[in-house]
N, C-alpha and C positions, 0 to 999 in steps of 0.2 A: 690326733693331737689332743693334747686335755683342754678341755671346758675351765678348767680355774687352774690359773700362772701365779705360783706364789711369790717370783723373783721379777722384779721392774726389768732387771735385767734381759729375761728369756723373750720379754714379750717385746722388747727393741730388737730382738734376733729375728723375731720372724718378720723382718721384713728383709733381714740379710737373708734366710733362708728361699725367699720367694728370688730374690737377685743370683742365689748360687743356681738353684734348679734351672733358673732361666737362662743361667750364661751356659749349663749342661745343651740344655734343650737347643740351644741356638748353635752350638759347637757340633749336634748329633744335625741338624740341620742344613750345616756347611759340607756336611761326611756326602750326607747322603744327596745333595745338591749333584756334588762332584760324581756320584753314581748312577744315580736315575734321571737327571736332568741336563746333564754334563756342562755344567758353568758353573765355575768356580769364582762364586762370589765376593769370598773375602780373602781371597788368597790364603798363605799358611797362619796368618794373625785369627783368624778363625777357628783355630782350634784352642785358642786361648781360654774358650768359652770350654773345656774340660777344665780348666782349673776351680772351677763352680764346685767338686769333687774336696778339693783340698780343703776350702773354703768350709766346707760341712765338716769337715773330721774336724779344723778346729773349735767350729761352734760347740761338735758333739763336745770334742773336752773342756770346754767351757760350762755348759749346763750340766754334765752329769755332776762334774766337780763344784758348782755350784749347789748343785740337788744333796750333796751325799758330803761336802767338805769336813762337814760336824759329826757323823755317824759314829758312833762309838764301838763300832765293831761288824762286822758281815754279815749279809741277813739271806735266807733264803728269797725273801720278797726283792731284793734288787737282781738276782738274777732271772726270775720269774719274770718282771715288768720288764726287763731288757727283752728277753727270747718274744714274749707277748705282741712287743713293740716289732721286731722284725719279720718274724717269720710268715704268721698266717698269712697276711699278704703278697707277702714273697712268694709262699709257695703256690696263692690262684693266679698269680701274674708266670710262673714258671709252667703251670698246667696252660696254662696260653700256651705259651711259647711252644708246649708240646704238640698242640692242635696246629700250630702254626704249622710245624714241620711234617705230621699228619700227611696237611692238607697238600702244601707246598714241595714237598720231600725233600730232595737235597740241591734245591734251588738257594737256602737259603747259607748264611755265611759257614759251618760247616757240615759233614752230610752227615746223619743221622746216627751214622754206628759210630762216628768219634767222642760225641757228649759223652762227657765223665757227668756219671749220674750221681757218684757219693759227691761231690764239690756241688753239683745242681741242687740237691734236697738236704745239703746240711750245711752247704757254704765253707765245708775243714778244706783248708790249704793240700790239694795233691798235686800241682803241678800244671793241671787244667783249666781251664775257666769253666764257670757254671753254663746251663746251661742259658740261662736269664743272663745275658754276658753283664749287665751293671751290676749282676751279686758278687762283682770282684771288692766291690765295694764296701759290700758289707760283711765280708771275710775281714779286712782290716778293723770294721766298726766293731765285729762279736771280740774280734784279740783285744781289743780296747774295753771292751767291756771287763771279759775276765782278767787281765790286768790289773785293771782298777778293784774287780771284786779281790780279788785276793790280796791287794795290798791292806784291805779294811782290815785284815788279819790283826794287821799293825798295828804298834800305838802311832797314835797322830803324829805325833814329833819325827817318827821316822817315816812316813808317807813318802813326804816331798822330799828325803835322802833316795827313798827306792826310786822315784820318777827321775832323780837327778840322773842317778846311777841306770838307769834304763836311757835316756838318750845317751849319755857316756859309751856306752854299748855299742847302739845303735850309729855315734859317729865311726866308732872304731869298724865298723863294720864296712860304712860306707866309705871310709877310707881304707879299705880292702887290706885291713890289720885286722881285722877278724875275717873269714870269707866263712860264711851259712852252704852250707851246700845241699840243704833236705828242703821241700819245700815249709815246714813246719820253721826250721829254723832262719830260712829268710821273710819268714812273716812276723816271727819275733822280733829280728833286727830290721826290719823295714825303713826306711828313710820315713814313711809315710807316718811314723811315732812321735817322730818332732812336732808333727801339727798338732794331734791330739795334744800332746803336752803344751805347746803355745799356750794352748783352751786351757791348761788346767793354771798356768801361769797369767795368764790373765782375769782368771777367775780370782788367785788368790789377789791379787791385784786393784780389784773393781773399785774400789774405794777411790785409789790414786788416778781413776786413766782419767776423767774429767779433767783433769790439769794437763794433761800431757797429748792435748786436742790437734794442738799445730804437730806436734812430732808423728801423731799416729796419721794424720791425715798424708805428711810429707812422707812415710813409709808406704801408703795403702799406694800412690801418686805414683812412686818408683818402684813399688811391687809391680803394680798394673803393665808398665814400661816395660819392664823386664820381663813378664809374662808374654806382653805383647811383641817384643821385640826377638825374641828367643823363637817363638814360636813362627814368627814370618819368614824367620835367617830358615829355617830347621824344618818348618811341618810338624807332619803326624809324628814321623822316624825321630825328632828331637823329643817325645818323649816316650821312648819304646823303652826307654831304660827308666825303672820306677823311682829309684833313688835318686839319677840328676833331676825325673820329674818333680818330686818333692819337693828337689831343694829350690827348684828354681820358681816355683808355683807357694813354696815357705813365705818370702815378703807379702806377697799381694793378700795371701789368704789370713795371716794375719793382721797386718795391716787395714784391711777391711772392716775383721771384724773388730779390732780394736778402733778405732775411727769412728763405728755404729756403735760402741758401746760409750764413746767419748762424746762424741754430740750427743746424742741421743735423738734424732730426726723426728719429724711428724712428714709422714709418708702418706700416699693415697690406701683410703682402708683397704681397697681390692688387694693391696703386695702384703696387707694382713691374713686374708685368703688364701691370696697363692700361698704362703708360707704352712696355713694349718693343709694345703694340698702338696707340699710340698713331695714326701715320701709316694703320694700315689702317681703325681705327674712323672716322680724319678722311674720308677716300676715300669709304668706304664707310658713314655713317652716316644718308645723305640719302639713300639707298636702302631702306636700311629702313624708315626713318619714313614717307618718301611710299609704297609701299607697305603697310605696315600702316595707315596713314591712309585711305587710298583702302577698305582692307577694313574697318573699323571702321568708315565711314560709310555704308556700304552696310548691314552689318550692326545698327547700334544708334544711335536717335534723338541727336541733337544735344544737348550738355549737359554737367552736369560727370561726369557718373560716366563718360560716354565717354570725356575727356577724360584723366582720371586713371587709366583703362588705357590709354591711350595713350602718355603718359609712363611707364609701368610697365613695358608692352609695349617701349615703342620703345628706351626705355635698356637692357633685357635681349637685344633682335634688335641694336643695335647693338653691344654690349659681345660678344657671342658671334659674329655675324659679323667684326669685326675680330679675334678669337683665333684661330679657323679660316682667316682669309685672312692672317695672319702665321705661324700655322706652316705653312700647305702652299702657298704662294704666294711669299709676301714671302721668309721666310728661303730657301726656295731661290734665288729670282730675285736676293737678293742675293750670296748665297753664289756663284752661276755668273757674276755680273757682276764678282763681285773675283778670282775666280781668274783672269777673261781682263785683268784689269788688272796683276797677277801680272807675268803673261806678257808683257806691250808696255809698263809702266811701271815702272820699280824705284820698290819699298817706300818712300816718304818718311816717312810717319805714320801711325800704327793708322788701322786701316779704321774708320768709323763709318758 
């Protein structure tokens, strides 16, 4: 994460962002409760804590479109700082995963000759998951990027015509009046668009949401409900389908972050923390847990006390692995990927 926030705005996000990873972390916590531990803590409202996911792609369209709303045209340097931002880390968290399965072989969720390695090492939509199964994640993040980069083609005036005109799409889609049938093409029409663009609509926005404090609050209020209430009827299986998941994970993850951007809160500085760990606990939070799960069931009968040091355990090994793999990882790895951008792109906008 960058050392200097040029927008009051991004820097009231990280403490949204410490609250999405956590309600991740706590949602991959209820999973894995139910497997290693067998007690099923929070029943199906539990997995409401994946909607922490939605909640980030709006942020992302919030700040990038904050970072870049003025630009007068495309730059080598913003897709440079995008790739910079995601990959390198990605891919020592994916070389994990590789040793993981190593070591492990096909114990763990699939066996070893299935991993589709082009979606594992470059994140392009084939139809598989990566192998780092959260770089589903970040396939929707890199579409959002180039998106966004090639609309700077544009003149300004017609920007937010192409964003209109791309969720336009994207509903037609989702009401099965356009049907995508390549994996390429249901990443473009994704339900999962409308959130980035929320960000980008709120972004253009910022100005007005201080006024409209009780309305965002009362959306974030019935977002949450209906996240939670969807999710308890349904489970896991209520959101296998990505599109209803979006839409129905749309209120809350909006509404959150419009409500954090309307108050503006004073938070504990640690969910300032978690927020600049945020990308490394996300990476690296499914590491931990399935590991200490695997040791926990070995060690202590199945039940709830297991259970409840698990979640205790695992949000502490992944809160503390992500702080360590951001300061002696991430921030160097970032910091050497922007100096050589430095060097082969001129400066257009703060690094993030």
């Amino acid at each position: 994460m960058p050392t200097a926030r040029p927008h009051a705005e991004i820097v009231e996000l990280q403490y949204l962002r410490a609250l999405a990873v956590l309600m991740v972390v706590v949602g991959h916590l209820h999973q894995a409760g139910g497997r290693f531990t067998g007690a099923d803590l929070l029943g199906g409202a539990g997995y409401v804590g994946f909607g922490g996911v939605d909640v980030f792609f709006v942020i992302s369209g919030f700040i990038i479109h904050t970072l870049y709303r003025s630009a007068s045209g495309p730059s080598l340097g913003f897709a440079l700082k995008r790739l910079n931002r995601i990959f390198p880390l990605y891919w020592i968290f994916t070389g994990l995963a590789v040793l993981g399965y190593l070591v492990m072989g096909d114990s763990l969720t699939r066996a070893f000759g299935e991993l589709d390695w082009v979606s594992s090492l470059t994140l392009l939509p084939t139809g598989q998951p990566p192998l780092l199964l959260v770089g589903w994640t970040l396939t929707h993040e890199l579409y959002f990027y180039l998106v966004y980069g090639l609309a700077l083609f544009l003149p300004r005036r017609w920007r937010l015509v192409a964003a209109g005109s791309l969720a336009g799409l994207t509903g037609l889609a989702m009401a099965d009046i356009i049907q995508p049938d390549t994996p390429w093409a249901r990443l473009a029409l994704s339900g999962f668009n409308l959130q980035f663009l929320a960000g980008i609509v709120l972004a253009e926005w910022r100005q007005h949401l201080p006024a409209t404090r009780w309305l965002a609050s009362a959306i974030a209020l019935a977002g949450v409900a209906l996240g939670i209430g969807w999710t308890a009827s349904f489970g896991l299986e209520g959101l296998a389908d990505s599109d209803r998941r979006a839409l129905i994970f749309l209120p809350m993850a909006v509404g959150l972050v419009w409500a954090i951007l309307a108050w503006q809160p004073r938070w504990p500085q640690l969910l300032t923390a978690i927020g600049d760990w945020s990308y490394a606990i996300y990476l690296g939070h499914l590491l931990a847990i399935s590991v200490l799960g695997r040791v926990l069931a070995m060690l202590l009968p199945q039940g709830l006390p297991a259970t409840l040091l698990l979640f205790g355990l695992g949000l502490a090994a992944s809160l503390i692995l992500g702080a360590l793999v951001h300061r002696f990882l991430e921030q160097p790895l970032l910091a050497t990927g922007k100096a050589w951008i430095r060097r082969v792109a001129a400066p257009d906008r703060p690094l993030t």
